[in-house]
VEXDREN-903092 format. One record per atom (N, C-alpha, C): residue in three letters; atom name; residue number from 0; x, y, z. Coordinates in Angstrom, 3 decimals. Each point is the difference from the previous one (the first is absolute). Example, Ala and Ser with C-alpha at 12.3 -4.5 7.8 and 13.67 -1.06 7.14 Angstrom:
VEXDREN-903092
node resn:ALA | name:N | resi:0 | east:13.190 | north:-5.690 | up:7.800
node resn:ALA | name:CA | resi:0 | east:-0.890 | north:1.190 | up:0.000
node resn:ALA | name:C | resi:0 | east:0.900 | north:1.200 | up:0.000
node resn:SER | name:N | resi:1 | east:-0.350 | north:1.050 | up:-0.720
node resn:SER | name:CA | resi:1 | east:0.820 | north:1.190 | up:0.060
node resn:SER | name:C | resi:1 | east:-0.770 | north:1.090 | up:0.730
This chain:
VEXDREN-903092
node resn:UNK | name:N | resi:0 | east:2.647 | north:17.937 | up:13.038
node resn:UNK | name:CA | resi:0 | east:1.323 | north:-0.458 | up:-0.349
node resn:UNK | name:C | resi:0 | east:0.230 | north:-1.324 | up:0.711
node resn:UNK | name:N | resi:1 | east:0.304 | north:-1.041 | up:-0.709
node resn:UNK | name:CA | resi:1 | east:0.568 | north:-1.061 | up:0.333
node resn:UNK | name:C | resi:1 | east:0.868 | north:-0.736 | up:-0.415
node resn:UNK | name:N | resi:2 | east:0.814 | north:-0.583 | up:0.817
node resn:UNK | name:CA | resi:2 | east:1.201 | north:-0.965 | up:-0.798
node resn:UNK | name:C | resi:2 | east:-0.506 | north:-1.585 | up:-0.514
node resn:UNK | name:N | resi:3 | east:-0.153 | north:-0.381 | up:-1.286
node resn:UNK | name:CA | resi:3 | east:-0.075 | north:-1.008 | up:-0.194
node resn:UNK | name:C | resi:3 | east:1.097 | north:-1.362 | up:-0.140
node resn:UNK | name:N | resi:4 | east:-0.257 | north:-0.803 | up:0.402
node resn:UNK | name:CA | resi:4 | east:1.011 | north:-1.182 | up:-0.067
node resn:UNK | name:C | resi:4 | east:0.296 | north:-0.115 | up:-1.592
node resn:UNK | name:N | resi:5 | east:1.227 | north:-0.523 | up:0.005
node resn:UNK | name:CA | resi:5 | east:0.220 | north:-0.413 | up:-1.977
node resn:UNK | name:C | resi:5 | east:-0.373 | north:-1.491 | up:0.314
node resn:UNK | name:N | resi:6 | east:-0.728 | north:-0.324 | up:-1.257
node resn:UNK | name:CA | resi:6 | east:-0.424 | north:-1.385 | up:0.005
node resn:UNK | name:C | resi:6 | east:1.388 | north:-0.927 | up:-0.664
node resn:UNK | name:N | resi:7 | east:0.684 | north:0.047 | up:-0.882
node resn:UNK | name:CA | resi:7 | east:0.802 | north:-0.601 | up:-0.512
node resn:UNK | name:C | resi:7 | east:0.933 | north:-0.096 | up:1.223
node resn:UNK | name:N | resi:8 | east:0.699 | north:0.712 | up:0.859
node resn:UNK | name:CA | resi:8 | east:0.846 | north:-0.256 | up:0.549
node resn:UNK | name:C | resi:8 | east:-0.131 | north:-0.970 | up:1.623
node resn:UNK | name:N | resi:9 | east:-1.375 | north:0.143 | up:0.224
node resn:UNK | name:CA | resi:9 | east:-0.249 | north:-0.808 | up:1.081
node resn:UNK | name:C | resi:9 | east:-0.038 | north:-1.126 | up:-0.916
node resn:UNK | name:N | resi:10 | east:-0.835 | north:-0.162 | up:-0.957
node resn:UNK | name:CA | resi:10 | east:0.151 | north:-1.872 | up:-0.402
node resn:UNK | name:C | resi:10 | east:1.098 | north:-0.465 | up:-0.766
node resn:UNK | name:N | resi:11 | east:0.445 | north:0.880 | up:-0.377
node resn:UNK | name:CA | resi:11 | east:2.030 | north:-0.705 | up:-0.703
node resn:UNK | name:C | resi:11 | east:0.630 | north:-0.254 | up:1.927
node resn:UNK | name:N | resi:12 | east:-0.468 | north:0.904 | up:0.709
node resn:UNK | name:CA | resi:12 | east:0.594 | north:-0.633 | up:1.384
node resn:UNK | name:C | resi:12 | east:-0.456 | north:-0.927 | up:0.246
node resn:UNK | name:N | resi:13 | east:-1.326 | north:0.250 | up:0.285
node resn:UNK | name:CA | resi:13 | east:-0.515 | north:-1.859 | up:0.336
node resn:UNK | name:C | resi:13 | east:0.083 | north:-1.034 | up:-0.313
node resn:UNK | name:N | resi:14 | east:0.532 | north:0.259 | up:-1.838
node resn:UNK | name:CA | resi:14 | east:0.567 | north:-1.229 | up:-0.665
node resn:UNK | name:C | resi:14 | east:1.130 | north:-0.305 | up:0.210
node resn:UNK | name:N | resi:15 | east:0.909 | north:0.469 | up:0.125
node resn:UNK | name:CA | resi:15 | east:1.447 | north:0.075 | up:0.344
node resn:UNK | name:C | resi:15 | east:0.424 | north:-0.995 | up:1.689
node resn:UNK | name:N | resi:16 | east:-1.054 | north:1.069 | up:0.572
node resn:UNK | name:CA | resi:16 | east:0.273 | north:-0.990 | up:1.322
node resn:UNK | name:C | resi:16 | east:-0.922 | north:-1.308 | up:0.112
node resn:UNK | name:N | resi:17 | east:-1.046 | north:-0.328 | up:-0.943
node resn:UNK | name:CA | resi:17 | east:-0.297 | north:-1.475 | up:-0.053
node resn:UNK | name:C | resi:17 | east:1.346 | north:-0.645 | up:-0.560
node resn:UNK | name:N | resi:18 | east:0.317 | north:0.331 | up:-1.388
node resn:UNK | name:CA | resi:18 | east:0.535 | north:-0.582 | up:-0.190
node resn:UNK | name:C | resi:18 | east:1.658 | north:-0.724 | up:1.022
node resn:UNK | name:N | resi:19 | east:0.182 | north:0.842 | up:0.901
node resn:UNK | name:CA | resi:19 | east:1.105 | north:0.144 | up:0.751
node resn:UNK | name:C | resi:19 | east:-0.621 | north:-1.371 | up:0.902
node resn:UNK | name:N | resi:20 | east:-1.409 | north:0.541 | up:0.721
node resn:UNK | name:CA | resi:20 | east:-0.114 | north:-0.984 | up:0.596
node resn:UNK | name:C | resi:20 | east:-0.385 | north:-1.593 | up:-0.525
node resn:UNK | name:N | resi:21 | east:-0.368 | north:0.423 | up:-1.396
node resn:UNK | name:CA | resi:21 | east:-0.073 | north:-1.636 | up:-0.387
node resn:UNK | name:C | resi:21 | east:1.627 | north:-0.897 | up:-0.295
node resn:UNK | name:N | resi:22 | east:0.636 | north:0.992 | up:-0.011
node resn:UNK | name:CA | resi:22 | east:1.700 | north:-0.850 | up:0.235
node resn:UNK | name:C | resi:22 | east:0.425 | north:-0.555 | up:1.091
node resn:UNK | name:N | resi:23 | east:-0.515 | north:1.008 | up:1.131
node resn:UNK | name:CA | resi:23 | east:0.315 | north:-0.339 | up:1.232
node resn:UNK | name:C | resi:23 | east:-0.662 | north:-1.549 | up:0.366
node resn:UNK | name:N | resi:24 | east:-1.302 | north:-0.240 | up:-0.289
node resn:UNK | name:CA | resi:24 | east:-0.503 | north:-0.955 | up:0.176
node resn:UNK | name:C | resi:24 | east:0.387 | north:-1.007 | up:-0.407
node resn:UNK | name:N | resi:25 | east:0.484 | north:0.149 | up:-1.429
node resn:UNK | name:CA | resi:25 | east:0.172 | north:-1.342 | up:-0.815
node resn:UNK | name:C | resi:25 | east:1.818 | north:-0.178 | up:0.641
node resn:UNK | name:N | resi:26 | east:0.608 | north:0.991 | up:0.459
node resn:UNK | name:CA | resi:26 | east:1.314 | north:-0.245 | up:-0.026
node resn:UNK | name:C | resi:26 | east:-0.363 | north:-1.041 | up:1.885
node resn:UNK | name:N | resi:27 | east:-0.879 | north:0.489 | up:0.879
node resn:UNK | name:CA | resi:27 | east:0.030 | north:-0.529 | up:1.012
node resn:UNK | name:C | resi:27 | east:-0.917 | north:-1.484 | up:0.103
node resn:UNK | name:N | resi:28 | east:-0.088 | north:-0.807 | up:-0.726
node resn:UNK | name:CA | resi:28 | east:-0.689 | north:-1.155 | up:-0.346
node resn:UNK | name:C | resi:28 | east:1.197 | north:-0.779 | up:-0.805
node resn:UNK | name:N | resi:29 | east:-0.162 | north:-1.350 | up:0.255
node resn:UNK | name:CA | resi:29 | east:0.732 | north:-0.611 | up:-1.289
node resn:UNK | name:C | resi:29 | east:-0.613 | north:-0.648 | up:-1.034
node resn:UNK | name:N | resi:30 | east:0.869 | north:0.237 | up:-1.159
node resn:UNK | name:CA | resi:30 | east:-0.655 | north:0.308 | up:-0.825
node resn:UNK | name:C | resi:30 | east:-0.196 | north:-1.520 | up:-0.814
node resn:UNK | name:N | resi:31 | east:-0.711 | north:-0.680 | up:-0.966
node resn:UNK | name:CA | resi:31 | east:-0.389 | north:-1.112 | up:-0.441
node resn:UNK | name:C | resi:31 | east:1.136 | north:0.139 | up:-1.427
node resn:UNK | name:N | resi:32 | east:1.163 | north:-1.056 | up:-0.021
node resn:UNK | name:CA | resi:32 | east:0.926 | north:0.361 | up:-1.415
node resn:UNK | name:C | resi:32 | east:-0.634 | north:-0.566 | up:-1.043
node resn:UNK | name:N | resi:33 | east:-0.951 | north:-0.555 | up:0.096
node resn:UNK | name:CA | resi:33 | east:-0.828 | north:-0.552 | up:-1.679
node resn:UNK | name:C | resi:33 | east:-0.449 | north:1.768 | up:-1.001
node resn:UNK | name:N | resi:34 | east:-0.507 | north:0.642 | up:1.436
node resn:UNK | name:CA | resi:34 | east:-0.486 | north:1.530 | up:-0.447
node resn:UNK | name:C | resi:34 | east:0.823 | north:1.043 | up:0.093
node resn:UNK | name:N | resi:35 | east:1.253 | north:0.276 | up:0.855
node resn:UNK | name:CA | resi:35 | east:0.963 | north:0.752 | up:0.152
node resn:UNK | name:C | resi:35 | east:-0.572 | north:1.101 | up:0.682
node resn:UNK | name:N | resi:36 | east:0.769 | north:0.752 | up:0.218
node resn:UNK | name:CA | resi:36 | east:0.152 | north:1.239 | up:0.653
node resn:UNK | name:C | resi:36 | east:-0.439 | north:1.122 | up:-0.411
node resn:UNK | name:N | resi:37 | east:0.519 | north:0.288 | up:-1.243
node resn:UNK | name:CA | resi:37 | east:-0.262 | north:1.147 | up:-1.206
node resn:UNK | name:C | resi:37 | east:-1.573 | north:-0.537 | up:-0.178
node resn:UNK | name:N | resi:38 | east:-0.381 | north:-0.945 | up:-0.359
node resn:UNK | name:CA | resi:38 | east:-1.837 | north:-0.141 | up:-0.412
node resn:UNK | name:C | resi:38 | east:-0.809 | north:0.156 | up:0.984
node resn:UNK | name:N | resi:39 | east:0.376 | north:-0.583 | up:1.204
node resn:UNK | name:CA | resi:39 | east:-0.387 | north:0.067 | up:0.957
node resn:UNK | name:C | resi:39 | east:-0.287 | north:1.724 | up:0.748
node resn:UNK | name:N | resi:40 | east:1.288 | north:0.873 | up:-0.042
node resn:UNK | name:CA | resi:40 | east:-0.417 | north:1.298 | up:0.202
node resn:UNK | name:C | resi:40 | east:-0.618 | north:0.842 | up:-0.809
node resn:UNK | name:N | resi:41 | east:-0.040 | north:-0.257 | up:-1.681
node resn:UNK | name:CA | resi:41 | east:-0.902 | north:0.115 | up:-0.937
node resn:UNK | name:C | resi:41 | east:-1.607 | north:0.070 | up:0.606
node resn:UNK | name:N | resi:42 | east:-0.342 | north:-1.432 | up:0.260
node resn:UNK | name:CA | resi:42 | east:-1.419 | north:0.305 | up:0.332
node resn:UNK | name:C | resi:42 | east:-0.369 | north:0.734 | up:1.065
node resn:UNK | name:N | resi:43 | east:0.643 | north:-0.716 | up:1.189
node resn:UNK | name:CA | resi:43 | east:-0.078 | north:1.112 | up:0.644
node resn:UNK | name:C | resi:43 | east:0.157 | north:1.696 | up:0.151
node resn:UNK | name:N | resi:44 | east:0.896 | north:0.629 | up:-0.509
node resn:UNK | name:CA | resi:44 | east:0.199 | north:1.279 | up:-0.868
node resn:UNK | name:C | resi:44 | east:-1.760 | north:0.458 | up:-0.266
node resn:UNK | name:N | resi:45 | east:-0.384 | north:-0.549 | up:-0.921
node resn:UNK | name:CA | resi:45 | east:-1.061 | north:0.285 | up:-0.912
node resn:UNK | name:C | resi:45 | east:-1.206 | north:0.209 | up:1.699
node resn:UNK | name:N | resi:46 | east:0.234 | north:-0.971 | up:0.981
node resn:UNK | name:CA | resi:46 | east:-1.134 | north:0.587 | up:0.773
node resn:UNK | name:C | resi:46 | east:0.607 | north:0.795 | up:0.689
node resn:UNK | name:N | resi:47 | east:0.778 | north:0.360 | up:0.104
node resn:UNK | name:CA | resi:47 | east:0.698 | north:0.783 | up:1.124
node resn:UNK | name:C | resi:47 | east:-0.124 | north:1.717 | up:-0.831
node resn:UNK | name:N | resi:48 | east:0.794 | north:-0.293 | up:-1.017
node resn:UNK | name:CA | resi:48 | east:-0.832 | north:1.800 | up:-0.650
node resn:UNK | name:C | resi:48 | east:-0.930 | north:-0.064 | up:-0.261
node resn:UNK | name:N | resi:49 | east:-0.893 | north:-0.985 | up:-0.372
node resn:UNK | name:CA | resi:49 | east:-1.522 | north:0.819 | up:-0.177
node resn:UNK | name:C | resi:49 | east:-0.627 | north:0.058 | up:1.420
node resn:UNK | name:N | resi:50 | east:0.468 | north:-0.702 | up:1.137
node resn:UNK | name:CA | resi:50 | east:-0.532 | north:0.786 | up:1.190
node resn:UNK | name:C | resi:50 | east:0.124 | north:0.746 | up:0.571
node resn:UNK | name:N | resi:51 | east:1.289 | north:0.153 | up:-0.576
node resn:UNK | name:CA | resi:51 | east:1.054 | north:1.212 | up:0.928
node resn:UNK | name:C | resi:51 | east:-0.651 | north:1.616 | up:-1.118
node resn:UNK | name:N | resi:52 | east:-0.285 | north:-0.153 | up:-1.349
node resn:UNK | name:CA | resi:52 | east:-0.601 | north:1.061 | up:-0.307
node resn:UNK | name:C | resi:52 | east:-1.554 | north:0.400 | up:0.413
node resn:UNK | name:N | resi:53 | east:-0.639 | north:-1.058 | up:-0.108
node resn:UNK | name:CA | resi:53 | east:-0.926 | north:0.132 | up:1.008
node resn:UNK | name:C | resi:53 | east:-0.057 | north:0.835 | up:1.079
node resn:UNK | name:N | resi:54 | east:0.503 | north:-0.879 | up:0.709
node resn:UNK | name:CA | resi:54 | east:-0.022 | north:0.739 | up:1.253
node resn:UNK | name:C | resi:54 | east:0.798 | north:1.398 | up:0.205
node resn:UNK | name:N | resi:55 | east:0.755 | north:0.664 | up:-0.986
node resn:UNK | name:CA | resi:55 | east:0.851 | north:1.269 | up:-0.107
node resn:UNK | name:C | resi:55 | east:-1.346 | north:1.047 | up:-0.480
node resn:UNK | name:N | resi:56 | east:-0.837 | north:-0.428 | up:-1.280
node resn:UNK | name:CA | resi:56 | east:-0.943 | north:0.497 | up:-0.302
node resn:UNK | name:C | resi:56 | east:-1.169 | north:0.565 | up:0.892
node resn:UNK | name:N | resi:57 | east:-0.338 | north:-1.473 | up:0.937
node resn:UNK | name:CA | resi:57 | east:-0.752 | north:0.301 | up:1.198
node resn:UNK | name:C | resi:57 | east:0.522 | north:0.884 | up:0.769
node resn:UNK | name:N | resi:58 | east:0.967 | north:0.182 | up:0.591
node resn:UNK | name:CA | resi:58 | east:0.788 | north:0.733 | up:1.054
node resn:UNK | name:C | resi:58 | east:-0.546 | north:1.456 | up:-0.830
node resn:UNK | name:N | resi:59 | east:0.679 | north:0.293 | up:-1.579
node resn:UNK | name:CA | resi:59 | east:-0.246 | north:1.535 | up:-0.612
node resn:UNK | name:C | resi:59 | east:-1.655 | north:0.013 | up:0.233
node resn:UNK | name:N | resi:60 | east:-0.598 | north:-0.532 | up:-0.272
node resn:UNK | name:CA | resi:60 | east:-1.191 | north:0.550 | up:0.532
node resn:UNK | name:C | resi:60 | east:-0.703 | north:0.263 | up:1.264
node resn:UNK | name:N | resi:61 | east:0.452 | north:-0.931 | up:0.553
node resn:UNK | name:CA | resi:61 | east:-0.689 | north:0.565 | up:1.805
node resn:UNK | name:C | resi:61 | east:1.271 | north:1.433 | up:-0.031
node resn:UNK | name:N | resi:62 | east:1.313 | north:0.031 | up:-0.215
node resn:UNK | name:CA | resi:62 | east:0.387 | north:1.525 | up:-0.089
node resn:UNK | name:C | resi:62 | east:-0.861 | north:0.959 | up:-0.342
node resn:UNK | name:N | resi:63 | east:-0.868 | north:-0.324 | up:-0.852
node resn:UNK | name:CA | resi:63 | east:-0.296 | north:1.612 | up:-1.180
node resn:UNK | name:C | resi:63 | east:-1.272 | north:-0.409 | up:0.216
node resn:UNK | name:N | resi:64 | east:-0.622 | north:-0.720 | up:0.676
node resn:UNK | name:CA | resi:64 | east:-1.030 | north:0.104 | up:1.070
node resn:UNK | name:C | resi:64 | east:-0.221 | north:0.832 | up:1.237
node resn:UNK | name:N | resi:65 | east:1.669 | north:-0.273 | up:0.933
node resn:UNK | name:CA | resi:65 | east:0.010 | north:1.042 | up:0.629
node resn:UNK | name:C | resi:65 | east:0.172 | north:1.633 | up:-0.318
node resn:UNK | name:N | resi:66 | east:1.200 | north:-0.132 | up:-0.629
node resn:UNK | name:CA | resi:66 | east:0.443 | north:1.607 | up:-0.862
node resn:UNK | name:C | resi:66 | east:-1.655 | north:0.975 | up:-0.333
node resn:UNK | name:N | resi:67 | east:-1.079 | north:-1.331 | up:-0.719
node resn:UNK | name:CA | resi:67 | east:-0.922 | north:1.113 | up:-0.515
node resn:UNK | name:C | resi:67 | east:-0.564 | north:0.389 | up:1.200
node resn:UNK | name:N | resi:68 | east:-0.480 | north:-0.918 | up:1.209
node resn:UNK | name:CA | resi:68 | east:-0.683 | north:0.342 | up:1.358
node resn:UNK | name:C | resi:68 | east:0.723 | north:1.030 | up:0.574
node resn:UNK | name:N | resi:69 | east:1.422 | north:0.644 | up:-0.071
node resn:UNK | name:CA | resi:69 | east:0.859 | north:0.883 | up:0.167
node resn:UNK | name:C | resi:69 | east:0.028 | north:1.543 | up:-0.898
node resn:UNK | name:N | resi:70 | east:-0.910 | north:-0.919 | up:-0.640
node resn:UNK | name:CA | resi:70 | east:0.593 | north:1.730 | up:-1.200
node resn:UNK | name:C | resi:70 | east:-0.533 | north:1.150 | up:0.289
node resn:UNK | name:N | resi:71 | east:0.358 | north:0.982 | up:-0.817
node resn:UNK | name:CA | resi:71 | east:-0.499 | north:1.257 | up:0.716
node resn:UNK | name:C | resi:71 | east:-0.203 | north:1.069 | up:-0.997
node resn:UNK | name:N | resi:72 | east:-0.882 | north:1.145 | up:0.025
node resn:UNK | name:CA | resi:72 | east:-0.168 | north:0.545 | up:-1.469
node resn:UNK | name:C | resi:72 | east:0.739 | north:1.376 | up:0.090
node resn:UNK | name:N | resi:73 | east:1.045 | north:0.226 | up:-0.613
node resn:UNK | name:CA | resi:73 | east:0.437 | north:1.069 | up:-0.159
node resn:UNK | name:C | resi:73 | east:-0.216 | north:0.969 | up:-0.818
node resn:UNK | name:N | resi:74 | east:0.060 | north:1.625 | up:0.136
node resn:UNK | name:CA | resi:74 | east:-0.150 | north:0.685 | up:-1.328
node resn:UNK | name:C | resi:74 | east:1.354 | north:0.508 | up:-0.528
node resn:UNK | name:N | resi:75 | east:-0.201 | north:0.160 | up:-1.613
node resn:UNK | name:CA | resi:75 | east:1.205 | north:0.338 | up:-0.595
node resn:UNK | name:C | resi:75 | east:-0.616 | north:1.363 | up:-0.386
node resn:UNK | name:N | resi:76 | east:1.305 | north:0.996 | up:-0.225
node resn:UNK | name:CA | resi:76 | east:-0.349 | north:0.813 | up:-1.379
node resn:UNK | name:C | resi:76 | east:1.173 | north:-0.269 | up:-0.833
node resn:UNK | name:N | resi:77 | east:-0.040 | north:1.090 | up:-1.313
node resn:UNK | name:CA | resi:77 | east:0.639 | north:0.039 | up:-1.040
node resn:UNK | name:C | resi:77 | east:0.382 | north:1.538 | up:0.316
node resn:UNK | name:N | resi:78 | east:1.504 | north:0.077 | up:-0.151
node resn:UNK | name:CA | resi:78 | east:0.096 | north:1.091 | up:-0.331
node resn:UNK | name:C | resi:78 | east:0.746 | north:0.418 | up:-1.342
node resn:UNK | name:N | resi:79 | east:-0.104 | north:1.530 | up:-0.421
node resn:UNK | name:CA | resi:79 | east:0.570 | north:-0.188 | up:-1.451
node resn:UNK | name:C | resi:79 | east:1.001 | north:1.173 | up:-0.132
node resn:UNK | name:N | resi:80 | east:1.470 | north:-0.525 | up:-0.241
node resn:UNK | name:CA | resi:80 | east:0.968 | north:1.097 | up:0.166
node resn:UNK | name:C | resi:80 | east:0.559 | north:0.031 | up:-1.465
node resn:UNK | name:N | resi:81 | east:-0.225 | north:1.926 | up:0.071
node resn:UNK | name:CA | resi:81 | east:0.606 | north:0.342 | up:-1.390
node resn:UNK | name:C | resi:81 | east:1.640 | north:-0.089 | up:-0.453
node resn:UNK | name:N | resi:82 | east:0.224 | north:-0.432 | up:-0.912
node resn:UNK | name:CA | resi:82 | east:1.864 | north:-0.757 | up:-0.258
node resn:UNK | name:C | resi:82 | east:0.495 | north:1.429 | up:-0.273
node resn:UNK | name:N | resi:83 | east:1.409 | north:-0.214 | up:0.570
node resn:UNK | name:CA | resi:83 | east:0.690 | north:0.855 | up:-0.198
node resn:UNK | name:C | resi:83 | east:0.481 | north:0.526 | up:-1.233
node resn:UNK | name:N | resi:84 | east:-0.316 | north:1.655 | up:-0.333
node resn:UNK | name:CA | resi:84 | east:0.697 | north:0.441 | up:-0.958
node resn:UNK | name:C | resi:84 | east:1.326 | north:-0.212 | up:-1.282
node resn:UNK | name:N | resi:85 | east:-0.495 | north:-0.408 | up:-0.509
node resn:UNK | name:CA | resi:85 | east:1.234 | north:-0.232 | up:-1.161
node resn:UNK | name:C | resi:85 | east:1.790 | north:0.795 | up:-0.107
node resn:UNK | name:N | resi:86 | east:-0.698 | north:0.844 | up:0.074
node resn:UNK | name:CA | resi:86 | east:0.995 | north:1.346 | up:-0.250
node resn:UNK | name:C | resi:86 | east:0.172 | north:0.621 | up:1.041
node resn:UNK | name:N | resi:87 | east:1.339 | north:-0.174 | up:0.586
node resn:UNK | name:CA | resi:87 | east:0.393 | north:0.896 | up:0.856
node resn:UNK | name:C | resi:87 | east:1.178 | north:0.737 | up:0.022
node resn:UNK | name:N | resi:88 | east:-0.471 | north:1.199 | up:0.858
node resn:UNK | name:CA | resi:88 | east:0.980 | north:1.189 | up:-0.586
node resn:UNK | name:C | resi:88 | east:1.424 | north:-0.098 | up:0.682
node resn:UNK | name:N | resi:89 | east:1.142 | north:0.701 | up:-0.304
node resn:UNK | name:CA | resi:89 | east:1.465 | north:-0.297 | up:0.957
node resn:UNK | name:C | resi:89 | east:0.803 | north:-1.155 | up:-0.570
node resn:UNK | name:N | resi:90 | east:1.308 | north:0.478 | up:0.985
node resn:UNK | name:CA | resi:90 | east:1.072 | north:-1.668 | up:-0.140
node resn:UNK | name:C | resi:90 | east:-0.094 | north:-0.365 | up:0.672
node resn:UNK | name:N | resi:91 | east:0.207 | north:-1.370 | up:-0.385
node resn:UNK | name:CA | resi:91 | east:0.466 | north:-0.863 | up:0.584
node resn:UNK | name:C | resi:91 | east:0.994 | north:-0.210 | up:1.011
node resn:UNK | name:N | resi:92 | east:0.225 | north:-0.635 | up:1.447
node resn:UNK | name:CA | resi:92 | east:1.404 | north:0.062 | up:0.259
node resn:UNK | name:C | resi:92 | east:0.089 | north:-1.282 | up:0.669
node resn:UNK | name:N | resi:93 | east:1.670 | north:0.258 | up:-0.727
node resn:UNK | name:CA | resi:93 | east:0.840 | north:-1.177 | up:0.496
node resn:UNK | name:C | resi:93 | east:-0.210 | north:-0.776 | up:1.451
């Protein structure tokens, strides 16, 4: 038994917080007005989530790298219970 990492949700994080940090950057620089602000965090954007998913991706795998070095084999059974009778006798009460 082991817990695996979800892959989608570490790299929508990692993208999310590139993208956060590629604002931060472009907002702490000044910026050139021939190119503006908005284009300017545009490109930047574009490297900032694809590194930031990157690196979210990387992170899920050294996880579920560890998790499998962790896992452990458990046994199951099955058990099989007969359903209750249809018809039953008596009233009902209030």
């Amino acid at each position: 038994m082991r817990r695996a990492p979800r892959y989608p949700r570490f790299i929508l994080l990692g993208a999310g917080l590139g993208a956060i940090v590629a604002y931060i950057l472009t907002a702490a620089f000044p910026v050139d007005p021939l190119v503006g602000f908005a284009a300017l965090f545009g490109y930047f954007a574009l490297i900032g989530v694809s590194a930031g998913a990157a690196i979210g991706g990387l992170i899920a795998i050294a996880l579920d790298t560890v998790a499998t070095r962790r896992a452990k084999t458990m046994g199951a059974e099955r058990t099989v219970v007969d359903p209750a009778p249809e018809d039953v006798e008596g009233d009902l009460e209030d």
